[in-house]
C-alpha atoms as one frame of an Amber mdcrd trajectory, in Angstrom:
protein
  83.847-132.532  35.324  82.012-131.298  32.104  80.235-134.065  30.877  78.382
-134.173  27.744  73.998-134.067  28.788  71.983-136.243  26.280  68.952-135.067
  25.367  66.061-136.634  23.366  65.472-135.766  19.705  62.511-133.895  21.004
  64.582-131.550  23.227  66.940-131.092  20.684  64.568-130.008  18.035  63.153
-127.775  20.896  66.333-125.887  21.570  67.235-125.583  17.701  63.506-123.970
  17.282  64.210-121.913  20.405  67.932-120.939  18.947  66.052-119.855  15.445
  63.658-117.568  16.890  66.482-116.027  19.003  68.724-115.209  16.021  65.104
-113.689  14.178  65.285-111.389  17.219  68.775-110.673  16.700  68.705-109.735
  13.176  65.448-107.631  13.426  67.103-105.788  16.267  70.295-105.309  13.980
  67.696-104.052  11.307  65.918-101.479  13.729  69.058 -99.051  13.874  70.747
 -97.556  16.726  68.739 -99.754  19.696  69.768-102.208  21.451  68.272-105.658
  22.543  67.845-104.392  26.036  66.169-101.208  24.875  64.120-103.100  22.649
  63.053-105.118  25.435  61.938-102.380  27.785  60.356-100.561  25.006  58.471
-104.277  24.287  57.542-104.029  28.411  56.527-100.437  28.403  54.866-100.658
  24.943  52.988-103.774  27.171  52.019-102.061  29.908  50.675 -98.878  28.719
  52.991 -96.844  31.079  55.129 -97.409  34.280  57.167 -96.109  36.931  60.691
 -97.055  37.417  60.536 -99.649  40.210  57.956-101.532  38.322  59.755-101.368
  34.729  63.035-102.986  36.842  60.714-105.261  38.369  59.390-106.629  35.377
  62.611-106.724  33.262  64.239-108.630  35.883  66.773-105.768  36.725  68.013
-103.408  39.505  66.078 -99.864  39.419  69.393 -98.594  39.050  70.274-100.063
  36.114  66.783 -99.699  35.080  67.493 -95.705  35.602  70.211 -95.703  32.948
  68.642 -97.752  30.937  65.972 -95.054  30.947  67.963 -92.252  30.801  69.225
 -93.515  27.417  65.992 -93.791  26.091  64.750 -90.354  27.001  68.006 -89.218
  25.393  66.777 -91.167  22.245  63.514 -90.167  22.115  62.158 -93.251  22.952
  60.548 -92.796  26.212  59.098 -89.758  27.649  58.959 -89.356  31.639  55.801
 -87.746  33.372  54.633 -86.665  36.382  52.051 -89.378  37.911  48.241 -88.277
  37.993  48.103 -89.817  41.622  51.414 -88.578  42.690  53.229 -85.419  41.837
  56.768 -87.030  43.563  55.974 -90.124  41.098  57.313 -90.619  37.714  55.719
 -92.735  35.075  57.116 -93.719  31.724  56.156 -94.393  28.602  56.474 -94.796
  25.060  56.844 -91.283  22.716  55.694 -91.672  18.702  59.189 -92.597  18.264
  59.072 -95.007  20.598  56.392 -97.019  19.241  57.525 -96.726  15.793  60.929
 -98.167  16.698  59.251-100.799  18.441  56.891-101.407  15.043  59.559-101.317
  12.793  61.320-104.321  15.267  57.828-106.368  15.068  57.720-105.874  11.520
  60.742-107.186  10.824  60.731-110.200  13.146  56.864-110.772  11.487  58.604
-110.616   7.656  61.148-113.383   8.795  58.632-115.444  10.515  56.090-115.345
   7.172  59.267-116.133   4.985  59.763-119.160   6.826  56.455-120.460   6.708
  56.093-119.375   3.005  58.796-121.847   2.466  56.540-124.955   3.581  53.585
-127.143   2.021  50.397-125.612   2.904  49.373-128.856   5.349  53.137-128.240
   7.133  52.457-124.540   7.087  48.951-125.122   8.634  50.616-127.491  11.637
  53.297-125.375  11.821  51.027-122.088  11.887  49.067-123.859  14.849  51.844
-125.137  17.121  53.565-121.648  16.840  50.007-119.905  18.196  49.771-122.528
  20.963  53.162-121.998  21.889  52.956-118.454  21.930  49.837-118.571  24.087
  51.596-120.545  26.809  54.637-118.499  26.540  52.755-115.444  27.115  52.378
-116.490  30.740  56.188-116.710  31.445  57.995-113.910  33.299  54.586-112.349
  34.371  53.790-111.953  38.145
């Protein structure tokens, strides 16, 4: 029946780190205008991989390639994403990022990077320093997750 899971102090403090970041997201993608966190995600994967077709965007967000097609569609629409024919393929379609694109996706990094800097501003330089290191080991290890 629902029973309540303990969880150590250390988990906790885990998931309340993991919850902060998450609303810093949020509120950057509130900040970035008429995109939403979906689109700022694919934009994040394109923006990653330089440029891709269809099945390989869906594969990589974790999504149908149908919903991945609407998905692009309304970023086309935007101006966000530009489709192309493939050099290797003239019945293959590759996407990427316009100017646009990238500066919507800036403008969402420099936001998230603002909040992140205010937060550590707000520590002593030794917590700052720990803090500053944990965050670039955890983001190093977390770069590996969700990649095939």
């Amino acid at each position: 029946m629902g029973g309540t899971m303990v969880r150590s102090a250390t988990e906790e403090a885990l998931l309340e780190a993991a919850r902060g970041l998450m609303r810093i997201s949020l509120h950057a993608a509130d900040g970035v205008g008429d995109v939403s966190v979906v689109q700022l995600r694919a934009l994040t994967v394109l923006d990653h991989l330089g440029q891709a077709n269809l099945g390989d965007l869906a594969d990589r967000m974790g999504v149908t390639p149908s919903t991945t097609s609407r998905l692009v569609d309304r970023l086309v629409v935007a101006g966000l994403v530009e489709r192309a024919t493939a050099e290797h393929s003239r019945r293959e379609v590759t996407l990427r990022l316009t100017t646009h694109g990238r500066a919507t996706l800036q403008r969402y990094d420099d936001l998230r990077l603002a909040a992140l800097q205010g937060l550590l501003a707000t520590l002593p330089d030794p917590e700052r320093e720990v803090a500053l290191r944990g965050l670039l080991a955890l983001g190093s290890g977390a770069a590996a997750v969700g990649r095939s």
